[in-house]
Backbone as ProteinMPNN parsed JSONL, in Angstrom:
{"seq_chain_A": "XXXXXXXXXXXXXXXXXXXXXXXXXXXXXXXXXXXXXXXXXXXXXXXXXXXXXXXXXXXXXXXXXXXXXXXXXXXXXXXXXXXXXXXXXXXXXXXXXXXXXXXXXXXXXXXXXXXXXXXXXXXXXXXXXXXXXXXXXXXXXXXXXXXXXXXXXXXXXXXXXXXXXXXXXXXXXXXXXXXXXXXXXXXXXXXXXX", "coords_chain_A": {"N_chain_A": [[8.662, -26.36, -52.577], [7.417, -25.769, -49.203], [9.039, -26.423, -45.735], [7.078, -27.413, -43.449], [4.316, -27.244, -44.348], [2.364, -28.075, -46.968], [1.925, -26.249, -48.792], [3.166, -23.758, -51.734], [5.679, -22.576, -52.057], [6.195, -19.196, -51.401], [6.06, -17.112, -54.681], [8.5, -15.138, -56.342], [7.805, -11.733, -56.793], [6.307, -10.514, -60.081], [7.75, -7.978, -62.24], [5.661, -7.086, -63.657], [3.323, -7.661, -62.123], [2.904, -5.463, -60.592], [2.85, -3.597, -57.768], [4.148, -4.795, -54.447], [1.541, -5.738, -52.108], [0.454, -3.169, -49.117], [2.318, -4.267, -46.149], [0.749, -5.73, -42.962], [0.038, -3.414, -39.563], [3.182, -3.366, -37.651], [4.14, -5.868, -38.578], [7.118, -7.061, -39.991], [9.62, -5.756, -41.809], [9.537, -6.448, -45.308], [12.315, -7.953, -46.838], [14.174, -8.636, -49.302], [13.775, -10.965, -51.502], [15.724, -14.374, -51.004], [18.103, -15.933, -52.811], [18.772, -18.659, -52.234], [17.569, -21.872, -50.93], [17.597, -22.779, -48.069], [17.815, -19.841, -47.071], [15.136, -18.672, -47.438], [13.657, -20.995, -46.323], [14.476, -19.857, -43.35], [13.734, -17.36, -43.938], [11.081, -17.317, -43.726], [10.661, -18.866, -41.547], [10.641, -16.845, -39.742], [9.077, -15.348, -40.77], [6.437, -16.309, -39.387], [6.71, -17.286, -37.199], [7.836, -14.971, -35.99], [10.553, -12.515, -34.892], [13.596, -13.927, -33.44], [14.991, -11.966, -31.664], [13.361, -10.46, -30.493], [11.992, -11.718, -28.457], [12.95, -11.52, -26.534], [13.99, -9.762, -23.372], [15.096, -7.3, -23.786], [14.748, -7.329, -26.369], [11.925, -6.897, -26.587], [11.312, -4.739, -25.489], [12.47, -2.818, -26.419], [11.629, -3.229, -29.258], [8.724, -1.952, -28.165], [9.51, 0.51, -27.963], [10.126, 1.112, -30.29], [7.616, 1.226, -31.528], [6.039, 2.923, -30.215], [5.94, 3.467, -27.577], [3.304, 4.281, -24.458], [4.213, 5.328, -22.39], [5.882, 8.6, -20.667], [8.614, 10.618, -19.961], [8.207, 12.734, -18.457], [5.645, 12.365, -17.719], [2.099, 11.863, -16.629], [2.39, 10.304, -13.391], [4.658, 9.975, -13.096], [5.869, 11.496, -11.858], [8.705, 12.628, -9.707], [7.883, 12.39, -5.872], [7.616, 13.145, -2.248], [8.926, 11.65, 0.766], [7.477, 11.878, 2.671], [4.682, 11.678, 1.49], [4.991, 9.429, 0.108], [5.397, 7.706, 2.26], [2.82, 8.621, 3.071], [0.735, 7.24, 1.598], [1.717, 4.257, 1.624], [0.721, 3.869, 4.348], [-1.936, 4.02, 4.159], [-2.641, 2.485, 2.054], [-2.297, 0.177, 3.126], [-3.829, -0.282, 5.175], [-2.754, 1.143, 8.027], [-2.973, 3.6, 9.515], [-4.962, 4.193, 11.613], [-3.781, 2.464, 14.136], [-0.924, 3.805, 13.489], [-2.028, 6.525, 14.352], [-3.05, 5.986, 16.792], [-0.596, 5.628, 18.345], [0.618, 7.898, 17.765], [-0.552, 9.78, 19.283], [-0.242, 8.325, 21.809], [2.531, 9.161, 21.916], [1.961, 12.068, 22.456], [0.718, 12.913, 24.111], [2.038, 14.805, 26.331], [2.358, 17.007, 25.343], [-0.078, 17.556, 24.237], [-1.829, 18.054, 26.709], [-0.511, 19.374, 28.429], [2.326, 20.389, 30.413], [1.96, 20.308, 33.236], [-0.553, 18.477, 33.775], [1.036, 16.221, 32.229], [2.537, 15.7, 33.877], [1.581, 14.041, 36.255], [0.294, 12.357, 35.226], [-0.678, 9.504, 32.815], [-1.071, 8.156, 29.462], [-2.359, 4.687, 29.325], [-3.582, 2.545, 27.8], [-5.414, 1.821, 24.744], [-8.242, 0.788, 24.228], [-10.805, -0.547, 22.358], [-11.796, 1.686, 21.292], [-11.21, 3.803, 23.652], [-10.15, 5.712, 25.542], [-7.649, 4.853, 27.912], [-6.015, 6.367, 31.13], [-3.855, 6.62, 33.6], [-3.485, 8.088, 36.69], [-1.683, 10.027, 39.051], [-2.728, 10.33, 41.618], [-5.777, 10.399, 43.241], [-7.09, 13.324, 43.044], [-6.038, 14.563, 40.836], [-7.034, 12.25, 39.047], [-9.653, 13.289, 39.485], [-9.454, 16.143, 38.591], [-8.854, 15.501, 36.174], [-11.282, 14.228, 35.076], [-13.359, 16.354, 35.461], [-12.438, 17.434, 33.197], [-13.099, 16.098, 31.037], [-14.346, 16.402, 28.676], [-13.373, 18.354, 27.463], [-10.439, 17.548, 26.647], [-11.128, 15.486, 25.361], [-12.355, 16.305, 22.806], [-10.264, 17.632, 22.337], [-8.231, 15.195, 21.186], [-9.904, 14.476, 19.18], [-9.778, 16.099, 17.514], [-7.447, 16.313, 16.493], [-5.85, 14.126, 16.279], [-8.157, 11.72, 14.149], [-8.277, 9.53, 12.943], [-7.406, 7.723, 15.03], [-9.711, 7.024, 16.547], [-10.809, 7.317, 19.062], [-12.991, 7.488, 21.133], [-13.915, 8.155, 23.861], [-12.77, 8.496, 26.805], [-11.247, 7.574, 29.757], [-10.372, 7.935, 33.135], [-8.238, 6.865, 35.659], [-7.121, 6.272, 39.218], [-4.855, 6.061, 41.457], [-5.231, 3.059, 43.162], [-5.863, 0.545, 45.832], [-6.616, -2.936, 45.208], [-9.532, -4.169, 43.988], [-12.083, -6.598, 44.991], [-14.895, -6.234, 45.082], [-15.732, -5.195, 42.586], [-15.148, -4.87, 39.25], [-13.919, -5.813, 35.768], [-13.49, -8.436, 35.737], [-14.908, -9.279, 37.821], [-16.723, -11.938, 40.007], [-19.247, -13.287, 40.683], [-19.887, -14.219, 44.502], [-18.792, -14.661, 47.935], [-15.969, -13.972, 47.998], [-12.773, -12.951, 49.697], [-12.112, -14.012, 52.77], [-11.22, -13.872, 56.167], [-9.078, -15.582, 57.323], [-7.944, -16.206, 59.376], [-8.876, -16.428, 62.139]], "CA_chain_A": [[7.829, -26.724, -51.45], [8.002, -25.464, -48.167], [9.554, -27.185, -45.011], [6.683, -27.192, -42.526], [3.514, -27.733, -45.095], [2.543, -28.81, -48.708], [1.826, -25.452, -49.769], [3.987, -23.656, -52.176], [6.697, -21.584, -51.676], [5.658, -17.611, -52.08], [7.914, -16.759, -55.568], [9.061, -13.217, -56.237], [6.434, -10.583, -58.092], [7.593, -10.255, -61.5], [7.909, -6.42, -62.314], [4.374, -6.542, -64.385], [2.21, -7.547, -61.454], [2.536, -3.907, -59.765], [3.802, -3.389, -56.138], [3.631, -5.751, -53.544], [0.368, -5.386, -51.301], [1.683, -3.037, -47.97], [2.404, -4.938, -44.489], [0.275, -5.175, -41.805], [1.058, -2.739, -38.942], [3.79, -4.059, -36.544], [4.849, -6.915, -39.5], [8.529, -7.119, -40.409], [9.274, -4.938, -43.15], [9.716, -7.332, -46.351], [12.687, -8.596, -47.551], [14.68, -9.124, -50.898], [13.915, -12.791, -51.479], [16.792, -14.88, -51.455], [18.578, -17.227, -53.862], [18.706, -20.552, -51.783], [16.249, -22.536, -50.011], [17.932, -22.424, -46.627], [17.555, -18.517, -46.702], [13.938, -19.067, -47.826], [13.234, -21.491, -44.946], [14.938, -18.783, -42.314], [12.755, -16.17, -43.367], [9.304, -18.019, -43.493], [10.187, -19.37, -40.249], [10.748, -15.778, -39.015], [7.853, -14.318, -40.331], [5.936, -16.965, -39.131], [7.153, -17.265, -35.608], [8.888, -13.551, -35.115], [11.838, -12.447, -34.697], [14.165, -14.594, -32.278], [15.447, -11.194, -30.746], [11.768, -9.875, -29.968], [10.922, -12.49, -27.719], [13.976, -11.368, -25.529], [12.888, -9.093, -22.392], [15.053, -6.074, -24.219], [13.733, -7.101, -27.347], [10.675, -6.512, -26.708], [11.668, -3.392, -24.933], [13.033, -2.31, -28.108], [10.016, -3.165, -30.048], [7.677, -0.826, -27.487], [10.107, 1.904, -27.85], [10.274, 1.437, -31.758], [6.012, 1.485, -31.914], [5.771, 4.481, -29.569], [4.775, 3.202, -26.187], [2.577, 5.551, -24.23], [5.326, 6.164, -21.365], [6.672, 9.508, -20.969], [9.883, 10.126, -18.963], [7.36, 13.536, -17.609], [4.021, 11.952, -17.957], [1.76, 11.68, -15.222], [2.434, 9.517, -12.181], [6.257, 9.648, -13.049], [6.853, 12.984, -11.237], [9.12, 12.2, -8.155], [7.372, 12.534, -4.628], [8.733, 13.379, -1.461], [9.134, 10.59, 1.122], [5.894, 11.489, 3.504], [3.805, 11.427, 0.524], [5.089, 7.945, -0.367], [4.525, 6.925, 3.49], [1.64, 8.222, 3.809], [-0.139, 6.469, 0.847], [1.574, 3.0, 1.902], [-0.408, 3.201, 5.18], [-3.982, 4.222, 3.931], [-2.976, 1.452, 1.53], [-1.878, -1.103, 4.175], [-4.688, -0.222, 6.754], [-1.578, 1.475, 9.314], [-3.454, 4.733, 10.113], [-5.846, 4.18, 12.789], [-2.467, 1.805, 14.636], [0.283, 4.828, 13.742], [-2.314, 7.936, 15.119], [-3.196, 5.795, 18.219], [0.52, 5.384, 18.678], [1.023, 9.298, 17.529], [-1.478, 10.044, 20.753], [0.131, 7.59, 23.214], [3.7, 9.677, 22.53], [2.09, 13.526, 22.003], [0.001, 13.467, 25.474], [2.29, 15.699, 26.963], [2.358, 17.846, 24.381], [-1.827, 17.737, 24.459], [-2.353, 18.364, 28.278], [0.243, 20.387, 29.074], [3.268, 19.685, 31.486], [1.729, 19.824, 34.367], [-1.132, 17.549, 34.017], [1.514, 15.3, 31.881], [3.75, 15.493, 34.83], [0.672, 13.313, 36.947], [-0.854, 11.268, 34.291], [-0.161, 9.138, 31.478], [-1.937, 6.884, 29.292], [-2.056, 3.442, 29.438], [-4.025, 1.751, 26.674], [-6.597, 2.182, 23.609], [-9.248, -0.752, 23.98], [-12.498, -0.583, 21.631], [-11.864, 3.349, 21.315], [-11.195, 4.37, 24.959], [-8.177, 5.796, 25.62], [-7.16, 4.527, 29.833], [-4.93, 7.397, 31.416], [-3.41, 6.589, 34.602], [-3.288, 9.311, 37.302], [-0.881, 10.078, 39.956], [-3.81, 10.247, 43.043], [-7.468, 10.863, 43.364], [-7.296, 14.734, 43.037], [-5.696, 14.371, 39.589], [-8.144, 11.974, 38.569], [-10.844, 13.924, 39.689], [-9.468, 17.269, 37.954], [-9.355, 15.317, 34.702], [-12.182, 14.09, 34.577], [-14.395, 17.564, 34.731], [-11.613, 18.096, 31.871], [-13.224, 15.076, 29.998], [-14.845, 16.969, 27.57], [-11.901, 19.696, 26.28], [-9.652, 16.586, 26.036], [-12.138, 13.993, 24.256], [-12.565, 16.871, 22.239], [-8.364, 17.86, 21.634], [-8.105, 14.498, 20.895], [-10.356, 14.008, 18.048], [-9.654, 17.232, 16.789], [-6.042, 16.284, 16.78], [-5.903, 12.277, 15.69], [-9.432, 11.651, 13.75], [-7.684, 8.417, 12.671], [-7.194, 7.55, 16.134], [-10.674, 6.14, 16.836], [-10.989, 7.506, 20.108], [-14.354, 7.955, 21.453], [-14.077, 8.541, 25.309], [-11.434, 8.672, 27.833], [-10.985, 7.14, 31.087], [-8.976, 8.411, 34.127], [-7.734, 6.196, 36.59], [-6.913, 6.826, 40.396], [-4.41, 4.486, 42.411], [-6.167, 2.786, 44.253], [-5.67, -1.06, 46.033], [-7.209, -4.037, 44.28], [-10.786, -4.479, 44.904], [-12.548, -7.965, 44.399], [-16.178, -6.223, 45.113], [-16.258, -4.796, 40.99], [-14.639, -4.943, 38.039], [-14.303, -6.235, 34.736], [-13.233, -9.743, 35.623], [-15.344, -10.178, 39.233], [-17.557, -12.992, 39.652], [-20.197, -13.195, 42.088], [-19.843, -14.623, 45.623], [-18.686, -13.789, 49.413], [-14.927, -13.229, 48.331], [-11.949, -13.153, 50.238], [-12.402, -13.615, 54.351], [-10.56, -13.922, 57.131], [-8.572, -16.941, 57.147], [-6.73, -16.236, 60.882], [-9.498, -16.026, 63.263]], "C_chain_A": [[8.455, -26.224, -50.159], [8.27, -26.926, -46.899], [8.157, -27.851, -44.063], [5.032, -27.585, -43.319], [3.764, -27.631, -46.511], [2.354, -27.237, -49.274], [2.948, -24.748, -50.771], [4.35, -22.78, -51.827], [6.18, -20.203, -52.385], [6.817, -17.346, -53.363], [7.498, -15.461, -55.938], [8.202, -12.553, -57.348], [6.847, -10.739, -59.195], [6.813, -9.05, -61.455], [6.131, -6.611, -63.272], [2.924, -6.784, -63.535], [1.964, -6.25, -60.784], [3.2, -4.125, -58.009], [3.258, -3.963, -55.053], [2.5, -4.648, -52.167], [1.127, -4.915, -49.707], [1.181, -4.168, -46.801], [1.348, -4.476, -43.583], [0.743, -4.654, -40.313], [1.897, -3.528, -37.645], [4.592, -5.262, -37.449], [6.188, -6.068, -39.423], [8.413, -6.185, -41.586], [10.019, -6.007, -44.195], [10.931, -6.961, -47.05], [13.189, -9.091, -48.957], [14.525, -10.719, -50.424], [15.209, -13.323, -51.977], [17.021, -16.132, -52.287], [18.188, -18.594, -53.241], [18.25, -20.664, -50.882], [16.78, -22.207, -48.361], [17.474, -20.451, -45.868], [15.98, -18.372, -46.707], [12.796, -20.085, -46.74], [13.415, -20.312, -43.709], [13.653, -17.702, -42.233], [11.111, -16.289, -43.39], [9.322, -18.453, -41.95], [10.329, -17.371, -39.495], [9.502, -14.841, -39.418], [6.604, -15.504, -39.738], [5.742, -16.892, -37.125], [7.773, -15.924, -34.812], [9.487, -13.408, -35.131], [11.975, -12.978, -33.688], [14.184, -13.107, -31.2], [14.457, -9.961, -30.47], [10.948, -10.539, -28.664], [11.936, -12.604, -26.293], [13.023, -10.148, -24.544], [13.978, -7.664, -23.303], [14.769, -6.1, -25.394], [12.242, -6.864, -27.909], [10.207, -5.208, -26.503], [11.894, -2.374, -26.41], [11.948, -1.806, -29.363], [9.397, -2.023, -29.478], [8.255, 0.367, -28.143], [9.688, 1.932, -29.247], [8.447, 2.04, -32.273], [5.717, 2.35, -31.422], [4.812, 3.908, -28.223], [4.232, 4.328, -25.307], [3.508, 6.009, -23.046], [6.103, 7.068, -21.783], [7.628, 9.901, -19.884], [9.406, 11.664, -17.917], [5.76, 12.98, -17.318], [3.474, 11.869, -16.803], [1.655, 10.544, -14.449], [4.168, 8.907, -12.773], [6.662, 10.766, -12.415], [7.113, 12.214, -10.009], [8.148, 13.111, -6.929], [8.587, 12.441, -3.317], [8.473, 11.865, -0.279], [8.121, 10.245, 2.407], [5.155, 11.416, 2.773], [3.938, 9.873, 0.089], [4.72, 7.294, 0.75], [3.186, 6.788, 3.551], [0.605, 7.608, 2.683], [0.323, 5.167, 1.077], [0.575, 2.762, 3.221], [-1.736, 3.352, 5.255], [-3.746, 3.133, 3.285], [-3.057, 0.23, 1.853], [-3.636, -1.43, 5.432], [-3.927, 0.247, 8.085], [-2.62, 2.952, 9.707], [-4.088, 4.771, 11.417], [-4.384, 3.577, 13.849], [-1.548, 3.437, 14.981], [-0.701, 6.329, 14.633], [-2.52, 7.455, 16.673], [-1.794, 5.993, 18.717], [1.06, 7.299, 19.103], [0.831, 10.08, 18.927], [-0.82, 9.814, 21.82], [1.759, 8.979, 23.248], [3.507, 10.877, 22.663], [0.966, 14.134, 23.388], [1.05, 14.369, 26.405], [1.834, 17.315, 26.223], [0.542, 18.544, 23.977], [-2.299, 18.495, 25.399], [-1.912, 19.244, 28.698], [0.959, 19.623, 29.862], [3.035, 19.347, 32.177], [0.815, 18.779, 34.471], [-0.645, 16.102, 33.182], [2.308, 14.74, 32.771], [3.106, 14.312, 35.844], [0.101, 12.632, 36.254], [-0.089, 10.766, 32.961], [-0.785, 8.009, 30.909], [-1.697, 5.848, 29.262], [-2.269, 2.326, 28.51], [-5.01, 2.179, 26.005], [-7.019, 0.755, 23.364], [-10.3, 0.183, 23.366], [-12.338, 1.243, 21.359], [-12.41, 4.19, 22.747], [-9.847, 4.184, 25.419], [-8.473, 5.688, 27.493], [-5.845, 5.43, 29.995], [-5.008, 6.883, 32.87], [-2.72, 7.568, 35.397], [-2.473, 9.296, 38.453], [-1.724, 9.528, 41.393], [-4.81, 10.858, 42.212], [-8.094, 12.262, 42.788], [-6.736, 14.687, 41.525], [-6.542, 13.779, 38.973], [-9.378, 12.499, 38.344], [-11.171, 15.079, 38.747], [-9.576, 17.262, 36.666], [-10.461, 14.727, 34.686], [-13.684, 14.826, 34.335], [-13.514, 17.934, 33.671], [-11.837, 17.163, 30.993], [-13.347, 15.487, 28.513], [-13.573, 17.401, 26.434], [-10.789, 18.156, 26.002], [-10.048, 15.177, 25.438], [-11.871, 15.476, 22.997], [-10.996, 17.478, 21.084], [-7.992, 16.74, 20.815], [-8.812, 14.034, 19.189], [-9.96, 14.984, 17.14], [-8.204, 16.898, 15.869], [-5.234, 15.036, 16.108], [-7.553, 11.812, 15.152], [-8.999, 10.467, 13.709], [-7.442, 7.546, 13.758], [-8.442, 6.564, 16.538], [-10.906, 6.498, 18.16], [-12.419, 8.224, 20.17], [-15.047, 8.371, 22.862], [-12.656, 7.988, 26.189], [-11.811, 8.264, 29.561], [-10.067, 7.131, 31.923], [-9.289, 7.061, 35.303], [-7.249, 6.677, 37.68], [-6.314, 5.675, 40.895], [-5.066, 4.011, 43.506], [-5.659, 1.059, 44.58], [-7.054, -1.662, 45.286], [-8.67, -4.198, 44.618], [-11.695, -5.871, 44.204], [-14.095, -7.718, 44.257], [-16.281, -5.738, 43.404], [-15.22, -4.533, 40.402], [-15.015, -5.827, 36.65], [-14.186, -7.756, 34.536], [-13.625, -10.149, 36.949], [-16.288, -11.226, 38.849], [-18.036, -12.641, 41.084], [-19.874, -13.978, 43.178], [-19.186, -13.974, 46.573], [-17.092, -13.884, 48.966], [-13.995, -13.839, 49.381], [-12.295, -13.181, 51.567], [-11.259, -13.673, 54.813], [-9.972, -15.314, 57.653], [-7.664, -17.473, 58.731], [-7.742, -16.018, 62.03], [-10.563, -17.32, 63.076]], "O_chain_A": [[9.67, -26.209, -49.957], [7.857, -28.074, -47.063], [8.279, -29.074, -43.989], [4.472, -28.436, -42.628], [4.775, -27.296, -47.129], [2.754, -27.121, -50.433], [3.995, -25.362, -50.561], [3.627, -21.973, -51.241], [5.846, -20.089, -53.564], [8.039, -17.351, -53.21], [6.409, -14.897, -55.843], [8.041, -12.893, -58.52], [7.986, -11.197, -59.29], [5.705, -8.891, -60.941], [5.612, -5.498, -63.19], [1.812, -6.393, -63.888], [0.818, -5.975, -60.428], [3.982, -4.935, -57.51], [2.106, -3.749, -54.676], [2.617, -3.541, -51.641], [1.944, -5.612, -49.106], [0.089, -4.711, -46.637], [1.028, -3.304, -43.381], [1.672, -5.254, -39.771], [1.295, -4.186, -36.796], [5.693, -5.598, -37.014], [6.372, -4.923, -39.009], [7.38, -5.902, -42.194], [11.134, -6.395, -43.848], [10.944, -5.96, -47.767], [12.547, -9.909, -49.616], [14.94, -11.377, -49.47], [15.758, -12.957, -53.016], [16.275, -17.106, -52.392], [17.419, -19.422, -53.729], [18.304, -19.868, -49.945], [16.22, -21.376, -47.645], [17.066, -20.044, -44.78], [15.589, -17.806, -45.686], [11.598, -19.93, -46.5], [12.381, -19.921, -43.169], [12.94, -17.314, -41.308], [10.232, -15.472, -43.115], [8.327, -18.431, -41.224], [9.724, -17.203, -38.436], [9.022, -13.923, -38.753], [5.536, -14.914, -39.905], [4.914, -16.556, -36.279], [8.078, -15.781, -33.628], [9.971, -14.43, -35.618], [11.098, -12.918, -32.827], [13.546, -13.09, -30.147], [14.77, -8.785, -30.283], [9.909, -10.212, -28.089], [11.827, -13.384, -25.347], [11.883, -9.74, -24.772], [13.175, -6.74, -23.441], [14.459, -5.005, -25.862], [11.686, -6.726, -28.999], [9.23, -4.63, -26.98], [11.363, -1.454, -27.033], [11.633, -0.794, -29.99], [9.439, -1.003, -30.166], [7.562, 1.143, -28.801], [8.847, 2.791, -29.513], [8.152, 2.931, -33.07], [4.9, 2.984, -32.089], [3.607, 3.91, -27.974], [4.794, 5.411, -25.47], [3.477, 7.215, -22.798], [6.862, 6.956, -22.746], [7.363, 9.425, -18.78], [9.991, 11.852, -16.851], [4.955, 13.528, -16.564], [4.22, 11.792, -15.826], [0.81, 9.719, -14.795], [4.625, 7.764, -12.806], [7.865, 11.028, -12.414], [6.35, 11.472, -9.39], [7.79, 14.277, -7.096], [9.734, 11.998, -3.273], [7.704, 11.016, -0.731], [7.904, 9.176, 2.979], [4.283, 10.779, 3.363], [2.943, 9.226, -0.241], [3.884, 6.395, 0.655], [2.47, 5.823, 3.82], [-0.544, 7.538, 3.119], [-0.602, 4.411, 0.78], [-0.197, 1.806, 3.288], [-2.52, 2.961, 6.12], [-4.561, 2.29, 3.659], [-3.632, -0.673, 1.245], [-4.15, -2.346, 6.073], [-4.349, -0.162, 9.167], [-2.845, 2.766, 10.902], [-3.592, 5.484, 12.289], [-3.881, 4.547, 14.416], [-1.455, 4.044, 16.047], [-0.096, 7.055, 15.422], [-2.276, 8.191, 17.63], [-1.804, 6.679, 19.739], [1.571, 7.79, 20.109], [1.664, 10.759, 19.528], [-0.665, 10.64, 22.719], [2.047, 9.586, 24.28], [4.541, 11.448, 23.007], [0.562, 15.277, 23.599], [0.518, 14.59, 27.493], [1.203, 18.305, 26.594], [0.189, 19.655, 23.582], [-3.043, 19.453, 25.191], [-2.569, 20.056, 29.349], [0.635, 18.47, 30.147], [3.415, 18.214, 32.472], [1.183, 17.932, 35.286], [-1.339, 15.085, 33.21], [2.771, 13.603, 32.677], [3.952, 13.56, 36.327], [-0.897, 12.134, 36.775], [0.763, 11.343, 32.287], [-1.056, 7.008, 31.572], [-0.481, 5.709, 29.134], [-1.493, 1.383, 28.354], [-5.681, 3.031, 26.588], [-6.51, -0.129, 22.676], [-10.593, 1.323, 23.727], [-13.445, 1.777, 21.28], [-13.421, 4.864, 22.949], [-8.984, 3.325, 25.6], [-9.31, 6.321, 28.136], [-4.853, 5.34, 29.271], [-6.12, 6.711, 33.368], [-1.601, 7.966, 35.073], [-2.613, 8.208, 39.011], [-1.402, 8.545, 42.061], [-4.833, 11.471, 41.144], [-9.194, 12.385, 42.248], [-7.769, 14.961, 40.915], [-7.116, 14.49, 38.148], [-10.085, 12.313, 37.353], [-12.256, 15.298, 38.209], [-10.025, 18.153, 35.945], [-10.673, 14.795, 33.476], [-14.653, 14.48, 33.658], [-13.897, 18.959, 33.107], [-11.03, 17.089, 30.066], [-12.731, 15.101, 27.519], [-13.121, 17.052, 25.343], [-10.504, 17.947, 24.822], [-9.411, 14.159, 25.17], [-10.866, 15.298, 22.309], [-10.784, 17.634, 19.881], [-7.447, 17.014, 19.746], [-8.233, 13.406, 18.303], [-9.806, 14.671, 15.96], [-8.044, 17.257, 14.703], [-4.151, 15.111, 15.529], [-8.222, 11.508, 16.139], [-9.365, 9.951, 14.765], [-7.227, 6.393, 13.383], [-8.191, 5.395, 16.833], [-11.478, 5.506, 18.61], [-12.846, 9.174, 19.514], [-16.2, 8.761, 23.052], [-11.808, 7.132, 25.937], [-12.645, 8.809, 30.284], [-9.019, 6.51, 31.743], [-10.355, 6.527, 35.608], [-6.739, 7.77, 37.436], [-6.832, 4.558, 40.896], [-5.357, 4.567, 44.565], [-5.148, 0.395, 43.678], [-8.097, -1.11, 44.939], [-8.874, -4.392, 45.817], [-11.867, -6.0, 42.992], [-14.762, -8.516, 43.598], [-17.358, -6.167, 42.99], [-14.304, -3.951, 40.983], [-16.093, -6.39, 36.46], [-14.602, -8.337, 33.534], [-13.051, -11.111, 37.46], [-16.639, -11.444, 37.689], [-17.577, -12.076, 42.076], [-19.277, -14.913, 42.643], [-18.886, -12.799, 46.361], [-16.572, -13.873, 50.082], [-14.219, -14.929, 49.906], [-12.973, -12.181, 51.8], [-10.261, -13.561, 54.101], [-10.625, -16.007, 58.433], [-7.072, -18.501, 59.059], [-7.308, -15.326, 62.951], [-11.465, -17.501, 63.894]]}, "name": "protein", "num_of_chains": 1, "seq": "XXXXXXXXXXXXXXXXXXXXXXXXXXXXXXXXXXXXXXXXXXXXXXXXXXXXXXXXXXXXXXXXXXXXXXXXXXXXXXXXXXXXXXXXXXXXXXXXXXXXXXXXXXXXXXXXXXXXXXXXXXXXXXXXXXXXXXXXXXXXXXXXXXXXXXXXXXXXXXXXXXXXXXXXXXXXXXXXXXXXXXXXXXXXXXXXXX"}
């Protein structure tokens, strides 16, 4: 009798039944049956439950290798890559692109415009896809902005990722309370000394 239920213990072929029926694939390979019960318990509980040293993390490792796992040490998506190819698929995978080309933009406007009109201007911020360039004086402002076009145009050409969709020059100018983006209606500042 076995340990675990009533059924009976498997006993050994005798030579006139013919050759034991084969294993199914991945089974243990079978075993001289042994003399005494203890050995007889051992290996019912092992084909039963597995091998102990299968259920280890390199025995299992072991196992794969032994069945023919489909990893090959050339196979595809094991060839090494170089280290902008690995960047640049973490930030399409992150969502960083549109962020790193605006950024790319903010440091390569000289390099866009040219010296001289980098030497008088420089941008300032990317709201909603409008790049703000801040101009030395009036006449600078003025000259970029019949140059809106060719540099809306450098720009996209240049950073697609960027998101830029129009450009705005700036002119120093003092504060004015009659318009902007944060006035409110009424009479304003007066004359507080007379």
């Amino acid at each position: 009798m076995s340990v675990d239920d009533d059924r009976p213990v498997e006993e050994a072929p005798s030579s006139t039944t013919g050759p034991p029926p084969p294993a199914p694939p991945g089974a243990l390979p079978p075993e001289p049956l042994p003399d005494d019960e203890a050995q007889r318990v051992y290996l019912r509980f092992r084909r039963v439950f597995g091998d102990p040293n299968g259920r280890s993390r390199d025995g299992r490792r072991r196992k794969a290798i032994k069945l023919g796992s489909p990893s090959q040490p050339f196979g595809t998506g094991r060839e090494p890559r170089g280290i902008a190819d690995v960047l640049a698929s973490v930030t399409s995978e992150l969502g960083w692109k549109s962020p790193l080309a605006q950024s790319d933009l903010m440091a390569a406007w000289p390099d866009m415009v040219g010296d001289e009109l980098s030497a008088h201007s420089h941008p300032v911020s990317i709201d909603d896809g409008t790049l703000t360039v801040q101009c030395d004086s009036t006449a600078w402002a003025t000259q970029l902005r019949l140059m809106r076009g060719t540099v809306t145009t450098t720009i996209v050409r240049r950073y697609p990722d960027a998101g830029i969709q129009s450009v705005r020059f700036l002119a120093p100018n003092a504060p004015s309370w009659k318009r902007g983006p944060r006035s409110v209606p009424g009479r304003g500042p007066r004359d507080t000394y007379g």
